[in-house]
C-alpha positions, -999 to +999 in steps of 0.1 A: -190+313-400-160+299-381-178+266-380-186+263-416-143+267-422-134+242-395-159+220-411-129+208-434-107+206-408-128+183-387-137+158-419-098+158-422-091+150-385-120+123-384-107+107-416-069+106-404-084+088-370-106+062-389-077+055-410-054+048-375-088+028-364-088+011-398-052+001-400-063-009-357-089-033-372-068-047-402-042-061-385-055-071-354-072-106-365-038-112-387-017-105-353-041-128-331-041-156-359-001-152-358-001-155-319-028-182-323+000-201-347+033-197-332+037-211-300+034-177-286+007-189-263+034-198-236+051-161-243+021-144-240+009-163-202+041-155-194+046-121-204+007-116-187+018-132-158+046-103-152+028-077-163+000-087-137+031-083-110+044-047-129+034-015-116+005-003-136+031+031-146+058+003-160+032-010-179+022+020-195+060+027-208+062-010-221+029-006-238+046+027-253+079+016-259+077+005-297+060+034-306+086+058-288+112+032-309+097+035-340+086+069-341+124+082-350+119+053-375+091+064-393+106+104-391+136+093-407+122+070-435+097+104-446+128+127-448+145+099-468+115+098-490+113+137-494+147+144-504+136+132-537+171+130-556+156+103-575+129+081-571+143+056-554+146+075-522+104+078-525+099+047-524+124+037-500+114+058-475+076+052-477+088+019-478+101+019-445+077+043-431+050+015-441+066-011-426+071+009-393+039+019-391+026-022-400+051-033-373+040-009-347+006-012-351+007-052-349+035-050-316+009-023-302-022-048-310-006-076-292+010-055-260-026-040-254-043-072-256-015-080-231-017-048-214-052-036-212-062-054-176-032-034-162-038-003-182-073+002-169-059+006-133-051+039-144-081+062-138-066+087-167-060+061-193-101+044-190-116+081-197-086+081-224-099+048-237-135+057-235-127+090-255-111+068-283-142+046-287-164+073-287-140+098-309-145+068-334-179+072-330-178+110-339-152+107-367-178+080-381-207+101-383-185+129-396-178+112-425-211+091-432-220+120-456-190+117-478-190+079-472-226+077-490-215+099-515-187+080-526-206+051-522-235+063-550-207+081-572-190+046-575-229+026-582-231+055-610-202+046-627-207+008-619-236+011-636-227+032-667-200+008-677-222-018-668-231-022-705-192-013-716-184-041-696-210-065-717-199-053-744-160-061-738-173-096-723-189-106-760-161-091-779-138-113-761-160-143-766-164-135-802-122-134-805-118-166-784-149-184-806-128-169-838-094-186-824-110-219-816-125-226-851-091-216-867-071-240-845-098-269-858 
C-alpha cells in the first residue's frame, strides 16, 4: 500500500533528476565547443595545472563555488517572479532564474571537466559520483513506462491528423494555383 502512494513521488523525483541530467547533457557540447573556440585552451592548462597543485578539499569548494553564488540568485529571481504584481515580475524572475540556472550549469560543466581528476581523490565524492550515474540509471527506467506512453499518444495523434495535414497541404496548393493564374 505505501509503495503504490510513493509511486508518484518517485516518478516525480526521477523526472526532476533526468531534467538536471538533461539540462547536464544539453549544454555540455555547447560549453566544450565554446572552450574549443575561445582561446580558452591556455586558461584551462593553466587553471588544470593549479588545480593539480590544490588540495583536493580546495578543489571541492571551487568546484562548488558558482553554485553556492548563484543559488541566492536563483532564490531571489523565483520570489521576484511570485510576487506577481503584474506580469512583468513573472517573467522577470523566471527570466533570471533561467539564466542562473544556464550559467551555472555551463560554469559547473567546465570546472568538473577541470575538476574531476582532483575530485576523485576523495573517497566520498567517487561513491557520490557512482550514485549519480547509477541514480540516472534508476530515474530512467522509472520513467520508461510513461516515456513509451507519451511516445504512442503523440504517433496517435501524428497519425490522426495525418490526413488533416493533407488535406491543409492541397488546400494551400489549390489557393497558391488560384493566385498564380490570376497574376497571369
Amino acid at each position: 500500500m505505501v509503495r503504490k502512494l510513493l509511486k508518484p513521488l518517485w516518478v516525480l523525483l526521477a523526472l526532476l533528476f533526468l531534467l538536471e541530467a538533461w539540462l547536464w547533457d544539453l549544454i555540455a557540447p555547447p560549453v566544450a565547443r565554446m572552450v574549443a573556440l575561445i582561446p580558452w585552451q591556455r586558461f584551462k592548462a593553466w587553471l588544470a595545472a593549479r588545480i593539480a597543485a590544490m588540495p583536493a578539499a580546495w578543489v571541492l569548494v571551487l568546484f562548488v563555488l558558482p553554485d553556492a553564488v548563484l543559488f541566492p540568485v536563483k532564490l531571489g529571481a523565483l520570489w521576484v517572479a511570485a510576487q506577481g504584481q503584474f506580469a512583468g515580475h513573472a517573467v522577470i524572475g523566471m527570466g533570471v532564474f533561467v539564466i542562473a540556472k544556464i550559467a551555472g550549469l555551463a560554469v559547473t560543466v567546465f570546472l568538473f571537466e577541470v575538476c574531476r581528476p582532483k575530485l576523485m581523490e576523495l573517497a566520498w565524492f567517487c561513491r557520490m559520483y557512482d550514485w549519480v550515474l547509477q541514480a540516472r540509471i534508476w530515474a530512467g527506467i522509472q520513467v520508461a513506462p510513461i516515456r513509451e506512453d507519451i511516445r504512442l499518444i503523440l504517433a496517435r495523434v501524428k497519425l490522426a491528423l495525418s490526413p488533416t495535414r493533407a488535406g491543409v497541404m492541397r488546400l494551400i496548393e489549390r489557393i497558391r494555383s488560384k493566385m498564380h493564374h490570376r497574376g497571369h
